[in-house]
N, C-alpha and C positions, 0 to 999 in steps of 0.2 A: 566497343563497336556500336553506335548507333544506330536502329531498326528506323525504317523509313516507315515501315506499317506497325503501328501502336498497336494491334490485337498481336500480334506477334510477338511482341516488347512485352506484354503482359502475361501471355501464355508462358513464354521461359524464366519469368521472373517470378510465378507460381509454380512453375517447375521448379526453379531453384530451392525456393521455399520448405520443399517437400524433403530433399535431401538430407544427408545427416550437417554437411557444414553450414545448410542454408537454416535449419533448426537452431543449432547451435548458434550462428550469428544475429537470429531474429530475437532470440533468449536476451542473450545479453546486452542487445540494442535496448532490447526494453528497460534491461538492469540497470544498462545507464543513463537512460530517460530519467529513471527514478531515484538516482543521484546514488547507486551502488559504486563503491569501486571496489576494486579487485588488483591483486598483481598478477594473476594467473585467469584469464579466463575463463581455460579451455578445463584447468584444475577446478574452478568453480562451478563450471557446467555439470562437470561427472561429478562434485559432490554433493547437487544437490540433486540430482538423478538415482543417486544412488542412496539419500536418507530415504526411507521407507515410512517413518515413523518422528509424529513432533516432538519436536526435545524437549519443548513447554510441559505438553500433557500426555506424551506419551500413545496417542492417538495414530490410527491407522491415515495415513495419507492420501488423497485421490491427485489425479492426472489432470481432470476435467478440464475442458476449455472454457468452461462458464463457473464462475467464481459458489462457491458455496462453503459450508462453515469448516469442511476439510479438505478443500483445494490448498495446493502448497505455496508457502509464500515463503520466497528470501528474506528474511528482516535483517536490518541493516541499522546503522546507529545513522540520524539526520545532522547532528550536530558536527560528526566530523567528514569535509568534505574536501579533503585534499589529501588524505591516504587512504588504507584499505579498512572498510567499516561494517563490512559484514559480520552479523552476529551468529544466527541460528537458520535453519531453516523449519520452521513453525507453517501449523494450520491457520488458516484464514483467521477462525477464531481465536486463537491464541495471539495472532498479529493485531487483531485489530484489538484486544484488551489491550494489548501493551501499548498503543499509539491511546486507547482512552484514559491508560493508568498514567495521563500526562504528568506535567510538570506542574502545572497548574493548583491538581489536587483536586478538581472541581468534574466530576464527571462531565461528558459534552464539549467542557471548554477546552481549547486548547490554543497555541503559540501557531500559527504560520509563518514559520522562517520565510519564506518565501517571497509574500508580503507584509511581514511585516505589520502584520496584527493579531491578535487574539480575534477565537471562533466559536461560536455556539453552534454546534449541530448536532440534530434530533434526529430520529424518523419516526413519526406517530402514524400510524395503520398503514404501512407502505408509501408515506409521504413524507418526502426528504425537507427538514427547515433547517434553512443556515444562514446564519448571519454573521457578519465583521464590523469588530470594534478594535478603535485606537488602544483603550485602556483596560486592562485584564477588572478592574472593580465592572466596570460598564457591562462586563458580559457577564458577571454574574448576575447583578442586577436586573438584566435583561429575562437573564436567565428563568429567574424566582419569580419575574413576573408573565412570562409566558409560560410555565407549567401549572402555576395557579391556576391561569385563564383556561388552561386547559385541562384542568383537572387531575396534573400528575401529583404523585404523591415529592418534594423535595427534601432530602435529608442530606443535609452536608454542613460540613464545619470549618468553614473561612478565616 
């Protein structure tokens, strides 16, 4: 039913929000923004509602709306994207090693299925660097020569 007055339209659509089905449906919108799939949604809701603790490290989990090193994440395999590819449900930190323990082998670097190239990305003192290259040698390359410049220490074996 269509609201003629848009502050109204907005009011019950943050009401909705607040519900337990408008939770639940805003949850897994996001899961499948992020290329989760699932057979069970509603199954995958309450499971990951109800892990308490990361399966990686074993670690206490938080709720928090603003991401930190033990807010929960679903992780999920990217590679498979036409059935169900959920793996764990893991802390922040634990997710985001496992997305830098890439394929690649190269800390920083990794594969963007998405576009379609290989990534360098840093953060030096709160400052996000990233760049994209066609060919996986090019980002290392890149690599070795922007932490030089920048005084990181690099150790790795290609």
């Amino acid at each position: 039913m269509p609201y003629k007055d848009k502050e109204q339209q907005r009011e019950r659509w943050n009401y909705w929000k607040t519900t337990p089905s408008g939770i639940i449906s805003t949850k897994t919108q996001g899961w499948k923004q992020q290329g989760i799939i699932s057979n069970d949604w509603n199954a995958t809701y309450k499971m990951f509602m109800e892990t308490t603790h990361c399966d990686k490290c074993k670690d206490l989990l938080s709720t928090d709306k603003k991401n930190n090193r033990k807010t929960k994440c679903l992780d999920h395999n990217h590679f498979i994207t036409d059935s169900y590819n959920i793996r764990n449900v893991l802390c922040h930190a634990c997710n985001s090693i496992d997305k830098v323990s890439n394929k690649s082998g190269v800390p920083n670097i990794r594969w963007k299925e998405q576009r379609k190239c290989w990534t360098y990305c840093k953060t030096i003192n709160k400052e996000r660097h990233q760049t994209r290259f066609k060919y996986f040698i090019q980002a290392v390359i890149y690599k070795k020569e922007f932490e030089t410049k920048k005084n990181i220490c690099v150790i790795y074996n290609v």
